[in-house]
C-alpha positions in Angstrom: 150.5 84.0 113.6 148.8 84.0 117.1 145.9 85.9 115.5 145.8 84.1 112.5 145.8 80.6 114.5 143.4 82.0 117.3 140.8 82.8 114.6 140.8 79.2 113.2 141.2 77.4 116.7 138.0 79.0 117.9 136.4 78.1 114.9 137.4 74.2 115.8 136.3 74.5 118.9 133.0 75.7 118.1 132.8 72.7 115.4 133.6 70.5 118.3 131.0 71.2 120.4 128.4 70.9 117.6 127.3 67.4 118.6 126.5 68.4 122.3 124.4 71.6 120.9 122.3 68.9 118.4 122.1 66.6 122.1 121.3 69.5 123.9 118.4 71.0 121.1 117.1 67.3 121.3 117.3 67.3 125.4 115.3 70.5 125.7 112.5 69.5 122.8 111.9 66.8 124.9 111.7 68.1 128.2 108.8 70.2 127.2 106.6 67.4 126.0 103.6 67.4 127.8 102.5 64.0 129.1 99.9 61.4 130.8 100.7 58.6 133.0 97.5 56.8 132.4 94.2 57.7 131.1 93.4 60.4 132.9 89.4 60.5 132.3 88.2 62.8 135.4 89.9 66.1 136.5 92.4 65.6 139.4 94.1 67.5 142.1 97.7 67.3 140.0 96.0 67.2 136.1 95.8 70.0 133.8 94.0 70.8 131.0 96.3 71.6 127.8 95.3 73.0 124.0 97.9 73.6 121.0 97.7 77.0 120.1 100.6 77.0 117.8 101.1 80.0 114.9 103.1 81.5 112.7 104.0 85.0 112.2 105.4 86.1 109.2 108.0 83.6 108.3 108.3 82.6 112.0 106.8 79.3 113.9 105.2 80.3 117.4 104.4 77.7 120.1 102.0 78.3 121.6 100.3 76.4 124.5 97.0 77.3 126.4 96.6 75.9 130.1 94.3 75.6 132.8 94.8 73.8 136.0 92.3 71.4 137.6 94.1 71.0 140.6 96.0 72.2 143.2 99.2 70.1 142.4 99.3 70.6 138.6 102.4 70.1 136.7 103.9 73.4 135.7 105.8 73.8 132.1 110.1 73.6 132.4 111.1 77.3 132.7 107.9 78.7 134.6 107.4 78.8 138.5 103.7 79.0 138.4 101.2 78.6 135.3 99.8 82.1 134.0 96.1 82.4 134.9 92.8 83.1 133.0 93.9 86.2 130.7 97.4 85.9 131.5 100.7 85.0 129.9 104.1 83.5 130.0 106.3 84.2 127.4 110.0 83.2 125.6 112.1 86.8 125.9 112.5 86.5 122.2 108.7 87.2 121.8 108.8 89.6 124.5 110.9 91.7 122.6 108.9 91.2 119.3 106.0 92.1 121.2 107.3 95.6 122.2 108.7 96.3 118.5 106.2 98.6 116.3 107.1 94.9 114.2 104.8 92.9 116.6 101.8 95.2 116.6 100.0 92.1 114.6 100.6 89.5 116.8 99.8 91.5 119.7 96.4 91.8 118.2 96.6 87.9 118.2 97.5 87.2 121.8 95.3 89.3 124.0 96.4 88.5 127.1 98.7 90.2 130.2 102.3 89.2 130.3 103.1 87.9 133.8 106.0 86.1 133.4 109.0 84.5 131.1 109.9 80.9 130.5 113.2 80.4 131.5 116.0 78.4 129.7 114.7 75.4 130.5 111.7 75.2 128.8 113.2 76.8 125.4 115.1 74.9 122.3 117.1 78.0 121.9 117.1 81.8 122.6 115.4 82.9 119.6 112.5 80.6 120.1 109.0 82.5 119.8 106.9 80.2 122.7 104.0 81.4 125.3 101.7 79.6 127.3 97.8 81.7 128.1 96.2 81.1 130.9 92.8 80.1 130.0 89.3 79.8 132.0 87.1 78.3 129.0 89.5 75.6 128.6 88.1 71.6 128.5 89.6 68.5 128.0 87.3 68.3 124.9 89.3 71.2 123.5 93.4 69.3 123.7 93.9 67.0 126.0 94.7 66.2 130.1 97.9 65.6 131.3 99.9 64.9 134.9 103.6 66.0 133.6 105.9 66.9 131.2 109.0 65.2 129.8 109.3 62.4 127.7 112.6 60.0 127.1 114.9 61.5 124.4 114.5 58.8 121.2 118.1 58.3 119.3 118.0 60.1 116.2 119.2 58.1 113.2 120.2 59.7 110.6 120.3 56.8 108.2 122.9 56.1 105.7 122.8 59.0 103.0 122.3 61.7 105.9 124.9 60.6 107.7 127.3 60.9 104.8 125.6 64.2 103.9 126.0 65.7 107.6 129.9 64.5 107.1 130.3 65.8 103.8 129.0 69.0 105.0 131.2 69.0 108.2 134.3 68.7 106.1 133.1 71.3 103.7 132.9 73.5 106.7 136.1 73.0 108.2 138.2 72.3 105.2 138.7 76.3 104.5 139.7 76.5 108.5 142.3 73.9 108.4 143.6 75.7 105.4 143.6 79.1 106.8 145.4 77.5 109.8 147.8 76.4 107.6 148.5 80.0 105.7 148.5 81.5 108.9 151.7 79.5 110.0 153.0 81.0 107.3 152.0 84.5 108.5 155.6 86.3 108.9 157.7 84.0 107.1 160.1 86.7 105.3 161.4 87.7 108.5 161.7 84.3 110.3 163.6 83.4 107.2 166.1 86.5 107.9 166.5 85.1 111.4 167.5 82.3 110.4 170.1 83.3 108.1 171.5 85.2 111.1 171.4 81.8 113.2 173.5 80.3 110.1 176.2 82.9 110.3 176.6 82.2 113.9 177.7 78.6 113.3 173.9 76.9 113.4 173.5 74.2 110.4 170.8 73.6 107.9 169.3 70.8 110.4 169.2 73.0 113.5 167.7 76.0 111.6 164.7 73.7 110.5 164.2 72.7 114.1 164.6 76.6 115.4 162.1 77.2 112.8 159.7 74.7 114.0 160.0 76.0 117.7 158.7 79.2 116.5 155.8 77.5 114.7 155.4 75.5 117.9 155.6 78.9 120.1 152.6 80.6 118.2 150.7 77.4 117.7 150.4 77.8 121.2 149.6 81.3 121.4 146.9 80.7 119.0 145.5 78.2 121.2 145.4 80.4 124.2 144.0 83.3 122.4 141.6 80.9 120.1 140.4 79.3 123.9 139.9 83.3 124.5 137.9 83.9 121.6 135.9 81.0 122.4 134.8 81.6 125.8 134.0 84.9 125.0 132.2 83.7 121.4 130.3 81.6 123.6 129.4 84.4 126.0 127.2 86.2 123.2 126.6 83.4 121.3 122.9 82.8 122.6 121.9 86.2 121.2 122.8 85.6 117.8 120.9 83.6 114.9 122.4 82.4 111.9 119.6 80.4 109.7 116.9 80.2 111.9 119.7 78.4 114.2 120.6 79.1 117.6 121.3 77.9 121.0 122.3 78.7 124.3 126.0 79.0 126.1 125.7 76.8 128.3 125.2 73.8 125.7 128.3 75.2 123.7 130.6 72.5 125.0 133.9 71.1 123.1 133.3 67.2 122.8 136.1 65.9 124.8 137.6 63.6 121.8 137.1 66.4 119.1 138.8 69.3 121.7 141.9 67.3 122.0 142.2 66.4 118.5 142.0 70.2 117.2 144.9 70.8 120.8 147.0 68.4 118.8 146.2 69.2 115.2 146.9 72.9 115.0 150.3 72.9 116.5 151.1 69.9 114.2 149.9 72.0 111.6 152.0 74.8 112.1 155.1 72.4 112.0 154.1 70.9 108.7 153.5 74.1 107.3 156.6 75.5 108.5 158.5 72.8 107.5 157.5 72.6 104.0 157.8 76.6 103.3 161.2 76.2 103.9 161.7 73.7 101.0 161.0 76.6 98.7 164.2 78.5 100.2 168.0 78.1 100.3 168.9 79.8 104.0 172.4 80.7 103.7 174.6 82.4 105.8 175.1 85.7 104.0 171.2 85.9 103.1 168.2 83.8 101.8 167.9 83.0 98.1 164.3 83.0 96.9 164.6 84.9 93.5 167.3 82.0 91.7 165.6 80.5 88.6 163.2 77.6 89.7 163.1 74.3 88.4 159.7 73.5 85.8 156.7 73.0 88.0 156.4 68.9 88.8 153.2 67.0 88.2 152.8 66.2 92.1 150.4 69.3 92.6 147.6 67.4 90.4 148.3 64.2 92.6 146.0 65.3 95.7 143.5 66.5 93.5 143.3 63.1 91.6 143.3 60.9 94.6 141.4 62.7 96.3 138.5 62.6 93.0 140.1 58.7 92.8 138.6 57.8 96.2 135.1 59.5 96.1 134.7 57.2 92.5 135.0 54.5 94.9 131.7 55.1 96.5 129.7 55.4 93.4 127.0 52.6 92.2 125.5 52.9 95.5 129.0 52.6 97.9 128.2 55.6 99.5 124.1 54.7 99.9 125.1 51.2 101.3 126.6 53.1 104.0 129.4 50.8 104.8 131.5 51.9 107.8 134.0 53.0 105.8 132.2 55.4 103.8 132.2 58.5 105.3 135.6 58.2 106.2 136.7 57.7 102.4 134.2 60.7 101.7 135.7 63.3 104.2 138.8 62.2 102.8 138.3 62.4 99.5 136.7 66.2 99.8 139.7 66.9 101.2 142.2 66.4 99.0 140.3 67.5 96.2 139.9 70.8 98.1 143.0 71.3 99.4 144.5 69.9 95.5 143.0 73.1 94.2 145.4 75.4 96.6 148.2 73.3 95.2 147.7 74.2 92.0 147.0 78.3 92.3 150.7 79.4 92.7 151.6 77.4 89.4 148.5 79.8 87.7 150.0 82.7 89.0 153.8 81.9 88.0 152.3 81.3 84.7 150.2 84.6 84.5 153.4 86.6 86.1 155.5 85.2 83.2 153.3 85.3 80.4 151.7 89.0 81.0 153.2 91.1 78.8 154.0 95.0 78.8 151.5 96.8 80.6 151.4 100.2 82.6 153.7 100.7 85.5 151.1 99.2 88.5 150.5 95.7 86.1 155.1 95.7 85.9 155.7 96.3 89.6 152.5 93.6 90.3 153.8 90.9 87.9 157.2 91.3 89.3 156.0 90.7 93.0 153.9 87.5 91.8 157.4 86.8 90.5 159.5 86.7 93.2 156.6 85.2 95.5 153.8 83.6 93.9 152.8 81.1 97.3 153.4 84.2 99.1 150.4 85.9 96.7 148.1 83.5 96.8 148.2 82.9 100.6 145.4 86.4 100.5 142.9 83.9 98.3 143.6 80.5 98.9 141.2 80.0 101.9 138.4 81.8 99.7 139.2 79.1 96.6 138.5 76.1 99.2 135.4 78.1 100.8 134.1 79.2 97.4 134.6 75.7 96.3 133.2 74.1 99.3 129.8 75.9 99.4 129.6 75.2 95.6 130.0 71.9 96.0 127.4 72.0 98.9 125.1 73.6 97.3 124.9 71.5 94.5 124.7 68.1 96.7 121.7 69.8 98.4 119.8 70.7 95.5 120.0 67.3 94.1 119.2 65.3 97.0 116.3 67.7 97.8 114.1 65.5 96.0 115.2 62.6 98.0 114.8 63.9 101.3 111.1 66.1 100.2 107.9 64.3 100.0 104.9 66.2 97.8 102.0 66.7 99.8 99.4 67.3 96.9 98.0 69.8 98.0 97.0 72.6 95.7 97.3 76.2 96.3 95.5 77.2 93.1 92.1 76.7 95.4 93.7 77.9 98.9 96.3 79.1 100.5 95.1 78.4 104.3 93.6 75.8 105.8 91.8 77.3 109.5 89.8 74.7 111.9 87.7 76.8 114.6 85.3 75.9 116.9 82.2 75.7 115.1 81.1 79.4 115.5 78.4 81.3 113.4 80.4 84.3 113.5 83.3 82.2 112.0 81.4 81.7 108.9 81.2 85.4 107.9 84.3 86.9 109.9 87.2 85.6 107.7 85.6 86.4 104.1 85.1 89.9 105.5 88.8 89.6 106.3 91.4 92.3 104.6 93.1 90.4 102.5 91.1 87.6 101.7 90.2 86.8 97.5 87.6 84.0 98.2 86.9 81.3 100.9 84.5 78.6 101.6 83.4 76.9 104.5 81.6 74.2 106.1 81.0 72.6 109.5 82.4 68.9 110.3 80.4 66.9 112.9 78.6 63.6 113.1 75.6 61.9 113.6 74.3 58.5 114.2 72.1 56.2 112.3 69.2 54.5 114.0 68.5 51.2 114.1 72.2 50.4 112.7 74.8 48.3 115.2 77.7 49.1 116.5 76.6 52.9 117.0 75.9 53.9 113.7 77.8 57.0 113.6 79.0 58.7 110.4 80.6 61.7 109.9 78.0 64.7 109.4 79.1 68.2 106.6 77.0 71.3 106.4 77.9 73.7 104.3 76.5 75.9 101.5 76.6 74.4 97.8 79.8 76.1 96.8 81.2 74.5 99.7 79.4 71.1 98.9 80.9 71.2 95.5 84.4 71.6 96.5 84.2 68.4 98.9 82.3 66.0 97.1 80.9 65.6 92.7 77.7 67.5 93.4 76.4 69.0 90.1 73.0 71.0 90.3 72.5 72.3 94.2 69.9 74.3 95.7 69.1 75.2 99.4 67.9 72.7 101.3 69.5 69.8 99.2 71.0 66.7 100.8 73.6 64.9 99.6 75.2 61.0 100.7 78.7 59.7 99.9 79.1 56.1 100.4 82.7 55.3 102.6 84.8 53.5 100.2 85.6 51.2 103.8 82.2 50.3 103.6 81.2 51.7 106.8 77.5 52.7 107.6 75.7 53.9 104.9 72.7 56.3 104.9 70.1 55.4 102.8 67.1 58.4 101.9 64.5 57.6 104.7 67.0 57.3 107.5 66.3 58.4 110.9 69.7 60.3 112.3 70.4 61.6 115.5 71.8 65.2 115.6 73.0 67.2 118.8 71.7 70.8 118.1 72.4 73.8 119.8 70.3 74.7 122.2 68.6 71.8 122.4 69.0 69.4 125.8 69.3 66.0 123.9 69.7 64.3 120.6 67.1 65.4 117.5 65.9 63.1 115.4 65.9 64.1 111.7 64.7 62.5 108.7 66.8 62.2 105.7 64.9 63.2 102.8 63.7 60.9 99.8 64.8 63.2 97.2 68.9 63.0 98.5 71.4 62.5 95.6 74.1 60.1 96.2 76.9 61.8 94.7 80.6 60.4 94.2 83.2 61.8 96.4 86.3 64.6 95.7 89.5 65.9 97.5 89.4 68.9 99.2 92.8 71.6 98.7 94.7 69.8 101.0 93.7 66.6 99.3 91.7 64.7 102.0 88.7 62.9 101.0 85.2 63.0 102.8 82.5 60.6 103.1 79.3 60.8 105.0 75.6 63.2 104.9 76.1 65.6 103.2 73.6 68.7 103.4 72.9 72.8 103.2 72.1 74.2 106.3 68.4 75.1 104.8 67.8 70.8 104.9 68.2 71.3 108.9 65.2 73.5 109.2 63.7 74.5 112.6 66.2 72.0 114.1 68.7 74.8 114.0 72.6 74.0 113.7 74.9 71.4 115.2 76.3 72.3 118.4 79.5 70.7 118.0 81.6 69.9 115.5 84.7 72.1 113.6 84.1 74.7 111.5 86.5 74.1 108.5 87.4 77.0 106.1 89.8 77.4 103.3 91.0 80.5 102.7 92.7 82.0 99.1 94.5 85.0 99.7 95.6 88.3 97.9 98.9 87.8 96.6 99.4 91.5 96.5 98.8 92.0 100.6 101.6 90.8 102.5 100.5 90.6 105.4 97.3 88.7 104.8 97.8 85.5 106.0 98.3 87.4 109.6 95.3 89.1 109.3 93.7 85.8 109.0 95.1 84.3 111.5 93.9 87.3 113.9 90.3 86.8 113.1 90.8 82.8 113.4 92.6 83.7 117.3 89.3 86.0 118.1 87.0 83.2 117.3 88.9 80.4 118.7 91.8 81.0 120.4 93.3 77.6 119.9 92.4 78.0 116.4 94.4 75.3 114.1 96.1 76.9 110.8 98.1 75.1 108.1 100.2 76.9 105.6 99.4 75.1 102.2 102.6 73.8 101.0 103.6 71.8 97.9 106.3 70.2 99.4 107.7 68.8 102.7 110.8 68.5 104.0 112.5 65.8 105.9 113.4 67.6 109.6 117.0 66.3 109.7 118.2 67.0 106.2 116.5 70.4 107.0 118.8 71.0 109.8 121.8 69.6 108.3 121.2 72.3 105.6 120.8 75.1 108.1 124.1 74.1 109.9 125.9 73.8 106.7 124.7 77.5 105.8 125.4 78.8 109.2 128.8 77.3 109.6 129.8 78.7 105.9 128.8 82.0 106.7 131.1 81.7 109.9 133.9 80.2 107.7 133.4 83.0 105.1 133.3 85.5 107.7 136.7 84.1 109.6 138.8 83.5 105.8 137.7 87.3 105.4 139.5 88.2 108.6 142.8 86.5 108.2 142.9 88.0 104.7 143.1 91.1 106.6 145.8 90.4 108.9 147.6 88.1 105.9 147.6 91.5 104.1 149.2 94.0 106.8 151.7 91.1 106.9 152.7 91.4 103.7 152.6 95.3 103.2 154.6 95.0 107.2 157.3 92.2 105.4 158.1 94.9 102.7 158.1 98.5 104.3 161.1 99.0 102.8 160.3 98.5 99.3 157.6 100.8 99.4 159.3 103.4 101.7 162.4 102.8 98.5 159.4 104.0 95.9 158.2 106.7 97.9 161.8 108.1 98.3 162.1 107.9 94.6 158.9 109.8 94.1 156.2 107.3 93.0 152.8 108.1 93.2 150.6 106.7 95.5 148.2 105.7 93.1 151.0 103.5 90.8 151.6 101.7 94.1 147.9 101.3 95.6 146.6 99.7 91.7 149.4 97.9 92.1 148.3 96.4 94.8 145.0 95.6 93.5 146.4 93.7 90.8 148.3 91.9 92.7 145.0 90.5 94.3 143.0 90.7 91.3 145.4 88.2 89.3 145.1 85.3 92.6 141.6 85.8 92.7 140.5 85.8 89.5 143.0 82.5 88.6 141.4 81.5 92.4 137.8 81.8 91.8 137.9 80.3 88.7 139.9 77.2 90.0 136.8 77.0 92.9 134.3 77.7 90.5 135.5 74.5 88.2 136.5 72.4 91.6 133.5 72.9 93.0 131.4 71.6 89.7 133.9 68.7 90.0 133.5 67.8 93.5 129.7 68.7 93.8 129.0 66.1 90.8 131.3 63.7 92.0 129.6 63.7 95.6 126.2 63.9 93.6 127.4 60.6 91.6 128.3 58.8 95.4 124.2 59.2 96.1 123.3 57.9 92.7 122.2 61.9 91.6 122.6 64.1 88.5 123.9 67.2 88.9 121.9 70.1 88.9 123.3 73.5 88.5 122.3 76.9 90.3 124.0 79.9 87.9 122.7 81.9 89.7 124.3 80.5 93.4 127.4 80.1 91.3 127.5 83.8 90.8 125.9 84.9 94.1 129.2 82.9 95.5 131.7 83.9 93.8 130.4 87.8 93.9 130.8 87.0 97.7 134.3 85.7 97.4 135.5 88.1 94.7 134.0 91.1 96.7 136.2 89.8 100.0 139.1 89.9 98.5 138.4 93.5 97.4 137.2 94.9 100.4 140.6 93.4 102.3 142.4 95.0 99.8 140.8 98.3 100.2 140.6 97.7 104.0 145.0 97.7 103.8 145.4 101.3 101.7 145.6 102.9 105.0 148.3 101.0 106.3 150.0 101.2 102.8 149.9 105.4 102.9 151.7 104.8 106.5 154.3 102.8 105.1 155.4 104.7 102.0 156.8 106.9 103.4 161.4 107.8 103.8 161.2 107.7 107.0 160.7 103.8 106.5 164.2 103.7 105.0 165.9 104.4 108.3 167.2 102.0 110.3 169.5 101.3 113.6 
């Protein structure tokens, strides 16, 4: 019981202290925020010069920041002592240590520079964060931006009315199994405690006194468990920041219980134990010359379906938008209602396997001796897979209410990935143009520089926005038909901002030249209708081969913009690109090309509910370990009895397995329906059709079925100790 409960209560207690870690995330995101008091126009002794040089590796984000300081006083990142210089860098010591795997060896070739130094705590969202800042002596304001500090004020995050009932839903989907293993685990020993108690009746103690005994002992390891889960916790939260679950994780020092949530699991779990307690022993008659548990049972009552059907009763409640008006009662009703509809399907499983036990049949020896157990103890059988039922059901359920709202909570970006698959802004480089289409990896690319230029003789400035590219390029940005070198091309703004008519005198700024060129734009240049690029932005403007320019040579400044289709069958292409993007311009910008985005919050509420079902997965596993030596423990003698009469091992250990086959199959399948239930009845609260996953609802319930057999294989040891005479003896 002490294990048992320990296991669950650390569990709590790490679900408590989930809202400081979301404060704490939030806290450090925004303590890294790089800021100007003013408009900081001219360098200064405490400003410094900042550029984005964010990437991604693999399937991983990198931050990455390059700095140079223009004073002696300038601000220095959270988690550094002193800014890295020109060639130099500071990094997080998860990159560190991806840097010095054989993995790394490609994003080495991306960040050239020495490592000096590595950002503390406080300049990291969490331990597994990939972050640097280079030290850089090219740097200008022209190239990010100036700043005097860093910090901004953490902004409330609201989670609006359907996330917050998602991010409840989900909490109670988490913790559901773990109050319900809590639960079984008060019951952890219960043959024995049953035995005592008949003893205490033969010495003169009534039926009244023997319930309160009983509940002392509950009370007694209710508060072992707390001791030992407040062990487990502390020392969870020791290794916790080296471990990632989900692309999640954070720190020890922000794994703090919430003050109101760490009392309420202090007084839940004892209270639990009682309750439990209490209620096994309805199923008993404790008498003084034994315990009767074998005496022909009344027919099953209806009450078992009751929690099941409120709990279904009260989520119905919510529907035609009562759960998307989010009323201050609605999540409350929610968590309920999960609830009982979760803990409804335990209710039901021992009635399945009463039926099953008395409905099976002849059989071989191993399916006689396992129907008989489920007999005499069906509540006691299904203690092994009631936690996986609720967990099984849970996740289903979960998973289903995510799918459906994903549409809600993604936007479609529109951009296609039939033309490219990255989008890379340089510095507008000659060498840029021909270094990524030479790139391993690459199918096709086009690119083009983006600049601008001002119209004489217009007011305001004139200035319009300038492309250059080749004609393949040309026809991907605007309707250009028939294109030669040395065309030009004008799109009119559909704002109905300056407008270049053929004749026009622009200004340029050339390279190499000291000031402004004038350049005519020639009579024969097509006015031509305007497209979307891949990532479906629209440009207007001149439009013109780099043949028009002539002697005048090529802008000076400007981004060079390419879009880049890759070879499916190279997997590390995209890497390679972003390598040769890093060697021309190391604050090169790159986007993925997605279909779809995804709203940050309901993002992180589905990584937490992943994470926190793999712990509750992992912890129902582990009490159906220590539920199982119980049992095989409770009856040594039975076994030692069928040893001494010469049964094989291999009658008893298949009995055994179907003893847990018959729970878990009736189990699963109870999930597997409740989880359909719930998951479109939570669907039908946000207004939602349900959507199934098979192949999730298979995945799942491999998971659960394959838990229950690796317990019970994990227990044949123990049961070859125990059959053995020697367990007949006693004193």
């Amino acid at each position: 019981m002490v294990v048992g409960i320990g296991f669950g209560t650390a569990l709590l207690l790490l679900a408590s202290a989930l809202p400081g870690m979301l404060d704490a995330r939030e806290r450090r995101g925004a303590s890294i925020v790089e800021t100007a008091s003013g408009q900081l126009t001219a360098p200064g002794e405490n400003t410094l010069v900042i550029a984005y040089a964010n990437t991604r590796f693999r399937d991983r984000d990198v931050r990455g920041r390059l700095v140079r300081a223009e004073g002696a006083r300038a601000p220095v990142p959270p988690g550094l002592r002193a800014l890295p210089g020109p060639g130099e860098m500071a990094v997080s010591p998860a990159l560190a240590r991806l840097l010095e795997r054989p993995a790394g060896a490609l994003l080495r070739e991306r960040l050239p520079y020495r490592v000096v130094a590595t950002i503390g705590d406080a300049g990291l969202i969490g331990p597994a964060e990939l972050s640097y800042y280079a030290g850089s002596a090219a740097l200008t304001a022209a190239d990010g931006s100036r700043v005097d500090g860093f910090g901004t004020r953490q902004g409330s995050a609201r989670l609006g009315p359907l996330l917050t009932l998602l991010s409840v839903t989900a909490l109670v989907v988490v913790l559901t199994p773990v109050a319900v293993f809590v639960a079984v685990a008060s019951r952890f020993g219960a043959d024995a405690r049953e035995r005592r108690l008949g003893a205490l009746r033969l010495v003169g103690a009534d039926l009244s006194t023997t319930g309160w005994i009983a509940a002392g002992e509950a009370l007694a390891a209710a508060g072992g468990g707390l001791t030992a889960g407040v062990v487990l916790f502390l020392l969870g939260r020791r290794v916790i920041g080296s471990v990632e679950l989900w692309r999640l994780s954070v720190f020890p020092a922000d794994v703090q219980p919430t003050p109101v949530l760490a009392t309420l699991v202090v007084v839940a779990v004892p209270l639990t134990a009682v309750v439990a307690t209490w209620a096994g022993l309805r199923g008993v008659v404790i008498e003084p010359l034994g315990v009767v548990r074998r005496a022909p049972r009344p027919p099953r009552r209806g009450w078992r379906i009751v929690p099941g059907l409120t709990g279904a009763a009260l989520l119905l409640t919510l529907m035609n938008g009562g759960g998307a008006r989010g009323g201050s009662l609605a999540p409350w009703l929610a968590a309920a209602g999960i609830v009982l509809v979760l803990v409804g399907l335990t209710a039901l499983l021992p009635g399945g396997v009463s039926a099953v036990a008395a409905q099976g049949g002849r059989g071989p020896l191993p399916w006689l001796l396992a129907r008989r157990r489920l007999a005499a103890d069906a509540a006691g059988s299904t203690r092994l897979v009631g936690g996986v039922t609720v967990a099984v059901a849970g996740a289903i359920a979960a998973q289903m209410l995510l799918v459906g709202l994903t549409g809600t909570f993604t936007t479609r970006t529109g951009q296609d990935r039939n033309r490219a698959d990255l989008f890379v802004s340089t510095k507008s480089d000659p060498a840029g143009a021909t270094a990524l289409p030479a790139t391993a990896g690459v199918r096709s690319t086009f690119a083009f520089t983006e600049t601008s230029a001002r119209v004489r003789g217009v007011a305001g400035g004139g200035e319009i926005p300038l492309v250059v590219g080749t004609c393949t390029a040309l026809r991907e940005l605007a309707a250009v038909g028939a294109c030669a070198p040395g065309d030009v091309f004008t799109v009119a703004s559909p704002n109905g901002g300056p407008r270049v008519a053929p004749g026009s005198v622009v200004e340029l700024t050339m390279a190499g030249r000291d000031g402004p060129v004038a350049w005519t734009v020639p009579r024969s240049a097509g006015d031509v209708g305007s497209a979307t690029d891949p990532i479906r932005q629209s440009r207007y403007g001149l439009f013109l081969t780099p043949e028009a320019l002539g002697s005048a040579g090529r802008p000076a400044a400007g981004r060079l913009i390419s879009f880049v289709l890759l070879d499916p069958n190279r997997h590390d292409a995209a890497d390679l690109v972003r390598n040769a993007a890093a060697r021309i311009d190391p604050s090169a910008s790159i986007l993925t090309l997605t279909a779809t985005t995804e709203n940050r919050m309901f993002a992180n509420i589905r990584r937490g509910l992943l994470a926190g079902a793999t712990l509750t997965l992992g912890l129902v596993a582990a009490g159906m370990l220590v539920s199982s030596l119980e049992q095989m423990r409770e009856r040594r003698r039975p076994l030692a009895a069928l040893a001494a009469l010469g049964t094989p091992r291999r009658t008893v250990a298949l009995s055994l397995m179907a003893q847990a086959a018959v729970p878990m199959v009736l189990g699963l399948a109870l999930a597997v329906a409740g989880g359909l239930g719930l998951g479109s009845l939570l669907l039908a609260v946000f207004g939602k059709r349900p959507h199934l996953d098979p192949g999730f609802i298979a995945s799942v319930t491999a998971v659960g079925c394959a838990a229950v057999v690796t317990v019970t294989l994990l227990g044949l040891p123990a049961l070859w100790r125990l059959m053995r005479p020697e367990g007949l003896r006693m004193e």
